[in-house]
mmCIF file of the N, C-alpha and C atoms, coordinates in Angstrom:
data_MODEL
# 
_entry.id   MODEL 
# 
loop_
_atom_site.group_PDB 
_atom_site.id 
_atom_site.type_symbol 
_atom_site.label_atom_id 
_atom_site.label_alt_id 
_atom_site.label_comp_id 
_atom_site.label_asym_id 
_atom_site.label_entity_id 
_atom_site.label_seq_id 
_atom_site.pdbx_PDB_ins_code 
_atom_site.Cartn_x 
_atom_site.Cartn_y 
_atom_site.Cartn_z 
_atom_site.occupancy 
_atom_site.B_iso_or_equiv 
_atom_site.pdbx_formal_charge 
_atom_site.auth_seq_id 
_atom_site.auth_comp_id 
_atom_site.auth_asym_id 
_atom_site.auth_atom_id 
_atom_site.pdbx_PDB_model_num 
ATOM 1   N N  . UNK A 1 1  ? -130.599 -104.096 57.239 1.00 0.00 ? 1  UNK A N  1 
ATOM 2   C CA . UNK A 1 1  ? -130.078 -104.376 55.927 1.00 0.00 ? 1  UNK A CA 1 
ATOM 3   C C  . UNK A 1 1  ? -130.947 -103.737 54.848 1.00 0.00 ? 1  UNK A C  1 
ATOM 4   N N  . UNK A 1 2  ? -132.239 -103.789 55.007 1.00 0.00 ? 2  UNK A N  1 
ATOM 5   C CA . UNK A 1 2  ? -133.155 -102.777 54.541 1.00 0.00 ? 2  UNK A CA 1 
ATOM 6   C C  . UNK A 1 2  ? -133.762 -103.522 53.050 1.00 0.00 ? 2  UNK A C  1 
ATOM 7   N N  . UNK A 1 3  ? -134.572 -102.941 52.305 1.00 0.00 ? 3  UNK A N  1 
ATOM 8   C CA . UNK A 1 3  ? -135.640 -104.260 50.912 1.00 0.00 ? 3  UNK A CA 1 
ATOM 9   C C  . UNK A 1 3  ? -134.255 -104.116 50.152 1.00 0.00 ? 3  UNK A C  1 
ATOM 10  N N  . UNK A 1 4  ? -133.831 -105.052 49.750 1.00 0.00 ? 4  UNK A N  1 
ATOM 11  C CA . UNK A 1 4  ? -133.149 -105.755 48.194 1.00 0.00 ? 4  UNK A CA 1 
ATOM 12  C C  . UNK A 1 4  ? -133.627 -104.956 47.067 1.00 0.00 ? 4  UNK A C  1 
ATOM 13  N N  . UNK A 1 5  ? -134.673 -105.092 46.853 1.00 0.00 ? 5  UNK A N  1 
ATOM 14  C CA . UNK A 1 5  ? -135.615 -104.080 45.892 1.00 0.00 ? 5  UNK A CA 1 
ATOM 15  C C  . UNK A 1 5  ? -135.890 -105.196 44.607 1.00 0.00 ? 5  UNK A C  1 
ATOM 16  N N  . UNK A 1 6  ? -136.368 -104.785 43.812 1.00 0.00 ? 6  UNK A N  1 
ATOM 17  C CA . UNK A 1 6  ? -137.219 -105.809 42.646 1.00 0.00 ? 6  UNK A CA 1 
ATOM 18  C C  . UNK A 1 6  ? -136.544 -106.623 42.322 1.00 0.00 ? 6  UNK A C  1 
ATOM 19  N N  . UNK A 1 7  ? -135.511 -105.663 41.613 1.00 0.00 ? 7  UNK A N  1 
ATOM 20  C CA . UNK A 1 7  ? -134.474 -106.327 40.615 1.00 0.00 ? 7  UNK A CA 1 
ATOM 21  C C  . UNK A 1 7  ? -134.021 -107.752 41.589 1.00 0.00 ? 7  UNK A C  1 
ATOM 22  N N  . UNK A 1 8  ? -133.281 -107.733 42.695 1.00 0.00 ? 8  UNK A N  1 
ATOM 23  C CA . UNK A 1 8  ? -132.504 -108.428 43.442 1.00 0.00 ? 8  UNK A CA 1 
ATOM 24  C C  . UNK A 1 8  ? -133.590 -109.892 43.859 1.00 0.00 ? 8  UNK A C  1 
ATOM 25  N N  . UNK A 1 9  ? -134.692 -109.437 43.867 1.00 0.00 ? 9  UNK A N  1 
ATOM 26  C CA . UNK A 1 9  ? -135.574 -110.687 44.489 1.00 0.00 ? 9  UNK A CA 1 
ATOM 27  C C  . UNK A 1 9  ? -135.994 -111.101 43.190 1.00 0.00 ? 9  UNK A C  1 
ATOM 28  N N  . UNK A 1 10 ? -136.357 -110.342 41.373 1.00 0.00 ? 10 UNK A N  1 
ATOM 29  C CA . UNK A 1 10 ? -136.123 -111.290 40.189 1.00 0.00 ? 10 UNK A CA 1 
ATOM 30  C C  . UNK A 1 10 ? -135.110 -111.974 40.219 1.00 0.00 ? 10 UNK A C  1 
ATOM 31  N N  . UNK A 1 11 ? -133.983 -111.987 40.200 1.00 0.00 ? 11 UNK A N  1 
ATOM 32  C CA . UNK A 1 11 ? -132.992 -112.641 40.031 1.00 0.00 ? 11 UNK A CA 1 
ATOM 33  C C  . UNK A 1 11 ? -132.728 -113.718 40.904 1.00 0.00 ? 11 UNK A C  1 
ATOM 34  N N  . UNK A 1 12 ? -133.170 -113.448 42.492 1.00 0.00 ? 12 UNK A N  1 
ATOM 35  C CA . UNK A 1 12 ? -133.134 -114.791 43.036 1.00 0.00 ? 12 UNK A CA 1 
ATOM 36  C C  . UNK A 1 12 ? -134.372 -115.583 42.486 1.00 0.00 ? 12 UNK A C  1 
ATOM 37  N N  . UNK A 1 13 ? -135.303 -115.143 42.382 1.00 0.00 ? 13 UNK A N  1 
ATOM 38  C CA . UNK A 1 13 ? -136.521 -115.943 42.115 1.00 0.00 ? 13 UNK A CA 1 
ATOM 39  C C  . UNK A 1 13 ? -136.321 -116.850 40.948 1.00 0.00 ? 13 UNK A C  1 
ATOM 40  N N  . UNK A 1 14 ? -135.227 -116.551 39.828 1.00 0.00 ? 14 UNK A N  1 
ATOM 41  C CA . UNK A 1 14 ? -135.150 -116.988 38.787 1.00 0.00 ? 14 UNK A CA 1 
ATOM 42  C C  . UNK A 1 14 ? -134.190 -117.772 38.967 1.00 0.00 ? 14 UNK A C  1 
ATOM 43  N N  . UNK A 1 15 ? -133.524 -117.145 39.945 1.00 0.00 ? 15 UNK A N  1 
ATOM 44  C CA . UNK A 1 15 ? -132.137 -118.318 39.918 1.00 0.00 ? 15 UNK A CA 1 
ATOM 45  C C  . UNK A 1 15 ? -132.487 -119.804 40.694 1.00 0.00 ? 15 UNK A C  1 
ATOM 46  N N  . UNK A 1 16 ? -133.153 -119.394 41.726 1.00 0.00 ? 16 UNK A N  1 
ATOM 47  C CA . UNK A 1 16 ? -134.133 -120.497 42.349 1.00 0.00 ? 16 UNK A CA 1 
ATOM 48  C C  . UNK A 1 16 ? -134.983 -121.438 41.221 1.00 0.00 ? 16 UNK A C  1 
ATOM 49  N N  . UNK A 1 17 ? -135.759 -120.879 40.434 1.00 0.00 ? 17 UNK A N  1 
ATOM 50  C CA . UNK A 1 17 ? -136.041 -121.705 39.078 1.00 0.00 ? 17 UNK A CA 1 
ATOM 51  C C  . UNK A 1 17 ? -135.409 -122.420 38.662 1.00 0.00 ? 17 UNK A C  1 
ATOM 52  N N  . UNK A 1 18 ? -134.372 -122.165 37.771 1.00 0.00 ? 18 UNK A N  1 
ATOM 53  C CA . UNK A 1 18 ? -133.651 -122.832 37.190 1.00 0.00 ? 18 UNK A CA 1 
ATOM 54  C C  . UNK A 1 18 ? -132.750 -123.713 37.769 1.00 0.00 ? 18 UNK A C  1 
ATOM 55  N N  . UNK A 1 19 ? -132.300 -123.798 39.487 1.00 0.00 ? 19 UNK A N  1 
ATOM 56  C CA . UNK A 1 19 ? -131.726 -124.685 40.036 1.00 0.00 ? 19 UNK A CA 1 
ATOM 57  C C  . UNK A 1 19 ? -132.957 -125.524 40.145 1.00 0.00 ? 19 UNK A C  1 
ATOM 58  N N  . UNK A 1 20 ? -134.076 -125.582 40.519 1.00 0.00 ? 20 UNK A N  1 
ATOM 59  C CA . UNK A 1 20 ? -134.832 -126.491 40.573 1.00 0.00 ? 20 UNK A CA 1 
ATOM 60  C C  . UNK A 1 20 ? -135.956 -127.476 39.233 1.00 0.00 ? 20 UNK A C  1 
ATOM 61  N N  . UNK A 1 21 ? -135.329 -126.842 38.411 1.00 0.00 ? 21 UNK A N  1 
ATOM 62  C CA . UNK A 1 21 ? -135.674 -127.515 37.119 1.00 0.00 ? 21 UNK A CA 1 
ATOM 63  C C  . UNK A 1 21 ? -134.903 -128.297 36.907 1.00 0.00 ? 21 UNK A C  1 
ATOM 64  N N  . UNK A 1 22 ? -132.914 -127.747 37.177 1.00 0.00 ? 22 UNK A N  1 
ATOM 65  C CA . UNK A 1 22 ? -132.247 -128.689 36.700 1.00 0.00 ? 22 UNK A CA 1 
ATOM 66  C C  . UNK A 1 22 ? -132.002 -129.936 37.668 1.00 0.00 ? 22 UNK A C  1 
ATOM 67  N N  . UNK A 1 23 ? -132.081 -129.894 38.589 1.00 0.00 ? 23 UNK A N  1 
ATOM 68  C CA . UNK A 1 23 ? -132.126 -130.839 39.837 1.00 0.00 ? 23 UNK A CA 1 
ATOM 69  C C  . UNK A 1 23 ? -133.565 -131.640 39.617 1.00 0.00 ? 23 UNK A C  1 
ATOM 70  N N  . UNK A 1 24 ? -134.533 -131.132 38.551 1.00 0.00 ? 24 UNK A N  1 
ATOM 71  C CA . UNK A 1 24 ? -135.883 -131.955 38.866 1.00 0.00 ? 24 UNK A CA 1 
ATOM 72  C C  . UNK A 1 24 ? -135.745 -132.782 37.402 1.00 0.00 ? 24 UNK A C  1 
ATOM 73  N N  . UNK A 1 25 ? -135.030 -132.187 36.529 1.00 0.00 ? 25 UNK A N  1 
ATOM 74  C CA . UNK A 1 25 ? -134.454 -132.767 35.325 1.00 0.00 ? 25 UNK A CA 1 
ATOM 75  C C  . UNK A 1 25 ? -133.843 -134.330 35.508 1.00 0.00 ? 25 UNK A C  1 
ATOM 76  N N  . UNK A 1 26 ? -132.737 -134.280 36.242 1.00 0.00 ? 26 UNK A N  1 
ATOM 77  C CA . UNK A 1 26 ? -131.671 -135.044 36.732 1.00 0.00 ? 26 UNK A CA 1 
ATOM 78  C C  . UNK A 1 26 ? -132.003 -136.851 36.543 1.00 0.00 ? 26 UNK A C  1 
ATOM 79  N N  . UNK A 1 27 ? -130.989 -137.093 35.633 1.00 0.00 ? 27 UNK A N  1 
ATOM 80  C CA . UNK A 1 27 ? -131.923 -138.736 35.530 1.00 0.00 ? 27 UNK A CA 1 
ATOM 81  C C  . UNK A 1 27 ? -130.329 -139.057 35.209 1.00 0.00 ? 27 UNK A C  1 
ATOM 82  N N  . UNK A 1 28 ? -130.243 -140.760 34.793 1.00 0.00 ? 28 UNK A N  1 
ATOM 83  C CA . UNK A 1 28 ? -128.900 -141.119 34.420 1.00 0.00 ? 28 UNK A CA 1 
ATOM 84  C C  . UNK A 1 28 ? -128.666 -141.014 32.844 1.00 0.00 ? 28 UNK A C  1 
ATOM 85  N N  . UNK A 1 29 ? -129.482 -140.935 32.399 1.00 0.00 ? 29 UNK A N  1 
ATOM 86  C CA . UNK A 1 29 ? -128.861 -140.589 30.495 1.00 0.00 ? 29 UNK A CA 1 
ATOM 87  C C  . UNK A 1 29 ? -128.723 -139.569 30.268 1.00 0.00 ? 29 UNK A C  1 
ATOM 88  N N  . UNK A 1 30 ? -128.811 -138.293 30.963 1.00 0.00 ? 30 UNK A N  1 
ATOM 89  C CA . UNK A 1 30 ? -129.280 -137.036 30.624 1.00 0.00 ? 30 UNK A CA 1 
ATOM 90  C C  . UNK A 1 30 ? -127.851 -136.536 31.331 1.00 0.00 ? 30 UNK A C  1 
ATOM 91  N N  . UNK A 1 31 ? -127.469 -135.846 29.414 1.00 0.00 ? 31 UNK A N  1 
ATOM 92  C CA . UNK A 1 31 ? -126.142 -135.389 29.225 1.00 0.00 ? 31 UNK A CA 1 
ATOM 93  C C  . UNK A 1 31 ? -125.772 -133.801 30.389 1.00 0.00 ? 31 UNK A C  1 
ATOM 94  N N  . UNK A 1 32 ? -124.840 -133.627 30.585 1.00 0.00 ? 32 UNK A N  1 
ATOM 95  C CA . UNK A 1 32 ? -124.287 -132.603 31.549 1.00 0.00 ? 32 UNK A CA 1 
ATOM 96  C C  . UNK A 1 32 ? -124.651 -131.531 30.415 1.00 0.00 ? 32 UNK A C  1 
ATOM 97  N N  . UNK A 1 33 ? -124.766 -131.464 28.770 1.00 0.00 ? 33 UNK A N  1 
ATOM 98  C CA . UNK A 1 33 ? -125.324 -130.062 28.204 1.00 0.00 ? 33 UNK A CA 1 
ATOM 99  C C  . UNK A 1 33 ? -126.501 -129.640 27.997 1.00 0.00 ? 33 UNK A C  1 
ATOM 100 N N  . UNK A 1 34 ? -127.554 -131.050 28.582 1.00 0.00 ? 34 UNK A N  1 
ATOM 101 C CA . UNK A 1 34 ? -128.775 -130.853 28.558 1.00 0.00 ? 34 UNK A CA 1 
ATOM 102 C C  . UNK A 1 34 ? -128.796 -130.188 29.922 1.00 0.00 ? 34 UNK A C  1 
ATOM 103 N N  . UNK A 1 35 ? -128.369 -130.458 30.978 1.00 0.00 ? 35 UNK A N  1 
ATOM 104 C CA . UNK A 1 35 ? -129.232 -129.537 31.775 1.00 0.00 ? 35 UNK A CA 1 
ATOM 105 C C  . UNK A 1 35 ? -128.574 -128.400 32.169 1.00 0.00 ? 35 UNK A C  1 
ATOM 106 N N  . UNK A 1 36 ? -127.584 -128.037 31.562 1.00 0.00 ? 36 UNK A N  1 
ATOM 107 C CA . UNK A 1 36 ? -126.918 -126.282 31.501 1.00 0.00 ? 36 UNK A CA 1 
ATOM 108 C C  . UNK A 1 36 ? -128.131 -125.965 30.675 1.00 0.00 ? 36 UNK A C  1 
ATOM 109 N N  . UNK A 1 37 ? -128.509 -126.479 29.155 1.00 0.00 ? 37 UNK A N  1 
ATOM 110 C CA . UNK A 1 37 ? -129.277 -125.844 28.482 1.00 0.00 ? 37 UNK A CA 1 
ATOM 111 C C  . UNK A 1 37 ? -130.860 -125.520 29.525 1.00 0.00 ? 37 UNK A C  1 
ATOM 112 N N  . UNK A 1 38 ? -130.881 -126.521 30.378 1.00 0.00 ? 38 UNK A N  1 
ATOM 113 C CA . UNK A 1 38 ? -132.625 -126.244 31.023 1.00 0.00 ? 38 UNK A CA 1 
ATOM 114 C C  . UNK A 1 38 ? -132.578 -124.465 31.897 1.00 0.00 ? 38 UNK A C  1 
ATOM 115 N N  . UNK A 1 39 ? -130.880 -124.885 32.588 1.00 0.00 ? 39 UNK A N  1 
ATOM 116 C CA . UNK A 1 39 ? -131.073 -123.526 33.604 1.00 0.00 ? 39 UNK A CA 1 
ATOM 117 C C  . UNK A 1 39 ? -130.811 -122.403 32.768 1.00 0.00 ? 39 UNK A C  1 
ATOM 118 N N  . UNK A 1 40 ? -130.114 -122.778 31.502 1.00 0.00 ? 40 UNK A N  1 
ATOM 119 C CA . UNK A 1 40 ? -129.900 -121.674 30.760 1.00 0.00 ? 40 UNK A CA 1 
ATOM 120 C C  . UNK A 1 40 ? -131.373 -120.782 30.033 1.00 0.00 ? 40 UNK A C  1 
ATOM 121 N N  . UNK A 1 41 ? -132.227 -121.792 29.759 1.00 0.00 ? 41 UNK A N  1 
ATOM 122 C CA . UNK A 1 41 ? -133.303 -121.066 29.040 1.00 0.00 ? 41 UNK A CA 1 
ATOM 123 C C  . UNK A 1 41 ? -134.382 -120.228 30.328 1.00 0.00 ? 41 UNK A C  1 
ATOM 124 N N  . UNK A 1 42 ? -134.327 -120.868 31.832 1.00 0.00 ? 42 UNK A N  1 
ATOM 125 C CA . UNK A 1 42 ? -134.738 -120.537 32.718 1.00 0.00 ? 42 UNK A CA 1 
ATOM 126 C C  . UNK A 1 42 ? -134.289 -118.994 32.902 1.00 0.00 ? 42 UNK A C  1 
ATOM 127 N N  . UNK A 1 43 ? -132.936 -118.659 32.644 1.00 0.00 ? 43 UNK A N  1 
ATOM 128 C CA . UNK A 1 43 ? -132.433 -117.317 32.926 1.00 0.00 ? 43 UNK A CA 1 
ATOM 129 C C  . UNK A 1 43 ? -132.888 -116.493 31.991 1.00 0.00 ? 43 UNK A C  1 
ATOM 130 N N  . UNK A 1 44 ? -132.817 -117.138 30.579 1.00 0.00 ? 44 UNK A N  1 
ATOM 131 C CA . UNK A 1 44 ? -133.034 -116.344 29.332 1.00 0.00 ? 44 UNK A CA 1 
ATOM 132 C C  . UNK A 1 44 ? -134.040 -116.153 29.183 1.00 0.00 ? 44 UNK A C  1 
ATOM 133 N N  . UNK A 1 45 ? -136.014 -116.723 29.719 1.00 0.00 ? 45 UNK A N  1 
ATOM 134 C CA . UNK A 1 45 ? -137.046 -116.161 29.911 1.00 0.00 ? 45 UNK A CA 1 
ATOM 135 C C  . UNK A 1 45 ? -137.237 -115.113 30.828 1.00 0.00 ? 45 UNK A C  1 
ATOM 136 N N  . UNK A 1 46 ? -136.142 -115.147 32.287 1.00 0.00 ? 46 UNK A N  1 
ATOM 137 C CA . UNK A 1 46 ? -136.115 -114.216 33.309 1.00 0.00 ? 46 UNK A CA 1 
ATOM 138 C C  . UNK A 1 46 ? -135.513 -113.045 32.543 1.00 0.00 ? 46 UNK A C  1 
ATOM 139 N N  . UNK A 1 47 ? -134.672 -112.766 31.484 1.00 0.00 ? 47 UNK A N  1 
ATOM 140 C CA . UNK A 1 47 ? -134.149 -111.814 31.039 1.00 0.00 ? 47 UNK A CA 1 
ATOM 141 C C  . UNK A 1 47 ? -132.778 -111.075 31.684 1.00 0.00 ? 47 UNK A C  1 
ATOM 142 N N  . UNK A 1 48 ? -132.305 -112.324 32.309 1.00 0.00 ? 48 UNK A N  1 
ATOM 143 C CA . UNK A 1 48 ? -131.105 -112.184 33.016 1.00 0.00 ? 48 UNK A CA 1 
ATOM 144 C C  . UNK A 1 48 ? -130.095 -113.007 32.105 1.00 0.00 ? 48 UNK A C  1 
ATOM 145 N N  . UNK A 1 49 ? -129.770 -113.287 30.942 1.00 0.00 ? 49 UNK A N  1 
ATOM 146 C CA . UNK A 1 49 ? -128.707 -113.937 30.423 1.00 0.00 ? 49 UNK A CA 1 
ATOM 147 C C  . UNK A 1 49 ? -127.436 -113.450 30.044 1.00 0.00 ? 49 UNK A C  1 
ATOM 148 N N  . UNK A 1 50 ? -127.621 -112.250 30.211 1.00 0.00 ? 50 UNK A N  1 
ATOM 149 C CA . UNK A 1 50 ? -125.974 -111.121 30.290 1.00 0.00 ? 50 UNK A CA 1 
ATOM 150 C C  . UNK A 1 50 ? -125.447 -111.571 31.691 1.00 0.00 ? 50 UNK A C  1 
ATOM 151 N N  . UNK A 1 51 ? -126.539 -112.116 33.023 1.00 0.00 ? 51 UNK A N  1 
ATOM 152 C CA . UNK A 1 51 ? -125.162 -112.341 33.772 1.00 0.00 ? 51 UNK A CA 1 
ATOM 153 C C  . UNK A 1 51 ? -125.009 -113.893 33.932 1.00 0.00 ? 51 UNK A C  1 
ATOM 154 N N  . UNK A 1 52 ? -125.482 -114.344 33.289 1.00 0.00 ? 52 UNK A N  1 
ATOM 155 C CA . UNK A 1 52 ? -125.314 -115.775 32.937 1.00 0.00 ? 52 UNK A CA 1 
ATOM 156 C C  . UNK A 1 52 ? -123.780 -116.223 32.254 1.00 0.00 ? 52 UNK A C  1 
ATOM 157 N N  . UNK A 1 53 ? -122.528 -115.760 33.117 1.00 0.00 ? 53 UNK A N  1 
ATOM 158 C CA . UNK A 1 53 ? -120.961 -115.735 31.922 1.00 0.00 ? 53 UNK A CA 1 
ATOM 159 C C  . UNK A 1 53 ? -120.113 -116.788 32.209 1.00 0.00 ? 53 UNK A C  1 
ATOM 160 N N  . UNK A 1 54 ? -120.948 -118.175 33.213 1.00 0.00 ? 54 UNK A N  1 
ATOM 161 C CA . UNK A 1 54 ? -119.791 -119.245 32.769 1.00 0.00 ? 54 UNK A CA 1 
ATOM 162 C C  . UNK A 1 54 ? -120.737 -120.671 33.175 1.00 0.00 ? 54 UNK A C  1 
ATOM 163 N N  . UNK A 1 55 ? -120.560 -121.711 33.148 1.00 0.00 ? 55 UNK A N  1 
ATOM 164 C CA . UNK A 1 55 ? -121.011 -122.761 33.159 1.00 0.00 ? 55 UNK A CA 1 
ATOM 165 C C  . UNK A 1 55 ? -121.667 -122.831 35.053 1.00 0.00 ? 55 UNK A C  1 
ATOM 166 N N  . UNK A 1 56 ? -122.798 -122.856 35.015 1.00 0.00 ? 56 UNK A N  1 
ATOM 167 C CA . UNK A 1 56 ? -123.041 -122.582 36.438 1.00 0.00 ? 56 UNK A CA 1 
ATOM 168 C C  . UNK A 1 56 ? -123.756 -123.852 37.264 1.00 0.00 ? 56 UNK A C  1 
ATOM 169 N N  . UNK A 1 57 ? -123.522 -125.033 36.370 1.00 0.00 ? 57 UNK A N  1 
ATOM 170 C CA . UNK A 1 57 ? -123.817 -126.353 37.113 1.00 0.00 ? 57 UNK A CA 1 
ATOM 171 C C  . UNK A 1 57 ? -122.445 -127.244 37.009 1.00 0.00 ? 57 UNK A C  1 
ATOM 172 N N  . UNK A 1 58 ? -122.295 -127.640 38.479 1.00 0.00 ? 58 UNK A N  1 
ATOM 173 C CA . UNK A 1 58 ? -121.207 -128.418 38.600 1.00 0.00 ? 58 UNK A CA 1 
ATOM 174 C C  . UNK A 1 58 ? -121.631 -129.307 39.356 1.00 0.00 ? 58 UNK A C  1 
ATOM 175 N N  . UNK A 1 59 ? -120.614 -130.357 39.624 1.00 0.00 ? 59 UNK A N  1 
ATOM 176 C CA . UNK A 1 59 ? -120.436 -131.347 41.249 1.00 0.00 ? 59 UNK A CA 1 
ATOM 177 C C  . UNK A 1 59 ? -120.474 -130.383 42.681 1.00 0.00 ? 59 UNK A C  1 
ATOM 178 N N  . UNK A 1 60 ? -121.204 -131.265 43.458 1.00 0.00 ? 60 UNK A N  1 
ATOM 179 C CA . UNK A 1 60 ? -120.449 -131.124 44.878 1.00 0.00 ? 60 UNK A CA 1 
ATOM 180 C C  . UNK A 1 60 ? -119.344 -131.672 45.289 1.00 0.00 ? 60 UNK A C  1 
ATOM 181 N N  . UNK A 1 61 ? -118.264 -130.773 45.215 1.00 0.00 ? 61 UNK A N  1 
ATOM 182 C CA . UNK A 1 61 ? -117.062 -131.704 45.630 1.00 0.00 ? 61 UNK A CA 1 
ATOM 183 C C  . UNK A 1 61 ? -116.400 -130.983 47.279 1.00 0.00 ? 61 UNK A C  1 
ATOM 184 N N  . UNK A 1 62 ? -115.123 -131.250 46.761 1.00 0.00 ? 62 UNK A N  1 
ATOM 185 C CA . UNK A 1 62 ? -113.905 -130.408 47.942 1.00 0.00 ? 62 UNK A CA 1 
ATOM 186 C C  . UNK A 1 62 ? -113.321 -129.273 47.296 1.00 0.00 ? 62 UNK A C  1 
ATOM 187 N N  . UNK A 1 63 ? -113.427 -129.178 46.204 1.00 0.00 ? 63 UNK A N  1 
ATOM 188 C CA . UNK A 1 63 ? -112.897 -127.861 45.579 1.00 0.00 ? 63 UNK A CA 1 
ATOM 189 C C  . UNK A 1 63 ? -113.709 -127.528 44.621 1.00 0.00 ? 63 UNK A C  1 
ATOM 190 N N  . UNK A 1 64 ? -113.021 -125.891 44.188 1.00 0.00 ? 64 UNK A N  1 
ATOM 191 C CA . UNK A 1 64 ? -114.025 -125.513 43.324 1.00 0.00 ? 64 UNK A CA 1 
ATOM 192 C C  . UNK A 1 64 ? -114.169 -125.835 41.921 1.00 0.00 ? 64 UNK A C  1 
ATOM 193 N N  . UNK A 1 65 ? -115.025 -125.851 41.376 1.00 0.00 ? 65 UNK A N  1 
ATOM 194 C CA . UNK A 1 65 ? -114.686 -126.592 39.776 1.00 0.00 ? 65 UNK A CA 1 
ATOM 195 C C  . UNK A 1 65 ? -114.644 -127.824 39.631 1.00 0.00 ? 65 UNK A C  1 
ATOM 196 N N  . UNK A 1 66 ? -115.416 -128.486 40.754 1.00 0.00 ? 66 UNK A N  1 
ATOM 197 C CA . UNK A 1 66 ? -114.741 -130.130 40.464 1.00 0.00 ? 66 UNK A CA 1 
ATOM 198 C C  . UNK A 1 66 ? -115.177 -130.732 39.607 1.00 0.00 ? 66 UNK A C  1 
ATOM 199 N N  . UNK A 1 67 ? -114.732 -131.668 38.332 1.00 0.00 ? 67 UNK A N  1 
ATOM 200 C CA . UNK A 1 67 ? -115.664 -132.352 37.729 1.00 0.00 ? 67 UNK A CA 1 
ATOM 201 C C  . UNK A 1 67 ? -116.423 -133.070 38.141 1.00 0.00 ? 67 UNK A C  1 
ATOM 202 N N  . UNK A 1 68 ? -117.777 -133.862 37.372 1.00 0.00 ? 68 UNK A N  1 
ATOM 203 C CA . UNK A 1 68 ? -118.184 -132.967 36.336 1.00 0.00 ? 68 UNK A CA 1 
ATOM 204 C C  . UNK A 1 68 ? -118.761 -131.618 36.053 1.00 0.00 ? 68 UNK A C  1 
ATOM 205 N N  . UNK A 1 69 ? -118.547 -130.653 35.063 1.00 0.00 ? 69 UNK A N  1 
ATOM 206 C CA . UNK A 1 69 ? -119.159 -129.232 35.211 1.00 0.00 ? 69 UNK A CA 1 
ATOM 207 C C  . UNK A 1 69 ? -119.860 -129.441 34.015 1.00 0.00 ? 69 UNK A C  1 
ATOM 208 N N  . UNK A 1 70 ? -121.171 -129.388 34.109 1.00 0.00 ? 70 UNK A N  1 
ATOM 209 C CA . UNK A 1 70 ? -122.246 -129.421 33.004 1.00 0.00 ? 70 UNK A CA 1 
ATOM 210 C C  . UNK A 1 70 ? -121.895 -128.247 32.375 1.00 0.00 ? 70 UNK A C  1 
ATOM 211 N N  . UNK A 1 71 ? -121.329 -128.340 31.146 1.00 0.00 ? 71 UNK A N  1 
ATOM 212 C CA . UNK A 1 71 ? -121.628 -126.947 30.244 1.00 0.00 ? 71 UNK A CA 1 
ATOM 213 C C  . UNK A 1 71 ? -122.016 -127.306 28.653 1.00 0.00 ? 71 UNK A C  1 
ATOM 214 N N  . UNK A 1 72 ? -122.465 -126.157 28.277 1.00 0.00 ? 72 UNK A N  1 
ATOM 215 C CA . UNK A 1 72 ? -122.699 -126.167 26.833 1.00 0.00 ? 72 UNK A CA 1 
ATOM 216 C C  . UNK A 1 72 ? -122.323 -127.064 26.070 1.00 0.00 ? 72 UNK A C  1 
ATOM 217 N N  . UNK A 1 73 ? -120.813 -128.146 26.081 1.00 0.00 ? 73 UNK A N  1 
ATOM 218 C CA . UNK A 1 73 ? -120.026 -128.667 25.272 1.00 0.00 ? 73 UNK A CA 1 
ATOM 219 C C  . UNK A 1 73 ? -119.468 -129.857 26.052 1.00 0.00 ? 73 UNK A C  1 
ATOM 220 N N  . UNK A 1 74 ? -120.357 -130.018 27.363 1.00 0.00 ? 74 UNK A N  1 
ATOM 221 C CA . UNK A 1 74 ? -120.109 -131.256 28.212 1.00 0.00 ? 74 UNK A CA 1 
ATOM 222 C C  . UNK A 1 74 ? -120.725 -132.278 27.990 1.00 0.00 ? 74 UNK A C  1 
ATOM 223 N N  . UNK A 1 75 ? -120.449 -133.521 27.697 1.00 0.00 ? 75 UNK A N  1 
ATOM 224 C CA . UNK A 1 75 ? -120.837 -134.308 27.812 1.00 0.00 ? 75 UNK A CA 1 
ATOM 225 C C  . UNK A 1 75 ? -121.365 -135.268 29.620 1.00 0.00 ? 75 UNK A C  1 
ATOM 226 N N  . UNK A 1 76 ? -120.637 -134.852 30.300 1.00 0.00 ? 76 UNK A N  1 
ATOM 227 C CA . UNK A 1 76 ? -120.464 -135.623 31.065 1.00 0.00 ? 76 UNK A CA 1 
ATOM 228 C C  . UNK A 1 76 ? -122.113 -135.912 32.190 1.00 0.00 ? 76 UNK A C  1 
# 
């Protein structure tokens, strides 16, 4: 399969960040736009926020999109 190369292992490295901030965030008062905003600023120090283009914390459900989807304007 051969090296990924820089770029590809920043971007996991960062994306790995910011899932584990927002998962270390995680409490019961703490609104669904607070912790889009945690993984969001996580990407935006990595300098990856151009591919940052839709709400990228949700539920584990059975389908995709299930509520709740933490975004910018979520309360939930």
């Amino acid at each position: 399969m051969g090296d990924p190369g820089q770029a590809i292992r920043h971007a996991l490295d960062v994306a790995i960040q910011a899932q584990q901030a927002c998962f270390h965030a995680l409490h019961p008062d703490l609104e669904g736009r607070e912790v889009e905003a945690i993984g969001r600023k996580i990407v935006a120090e990595g300098n990856l926020s151009s591919y940052f283009l839709y709400s990228g914390v949700h539920s584990v459900g059975v389908i995709e999109f299930e509520p709740p989807i933490f975004g910018p304007s979520s309360p939930a």
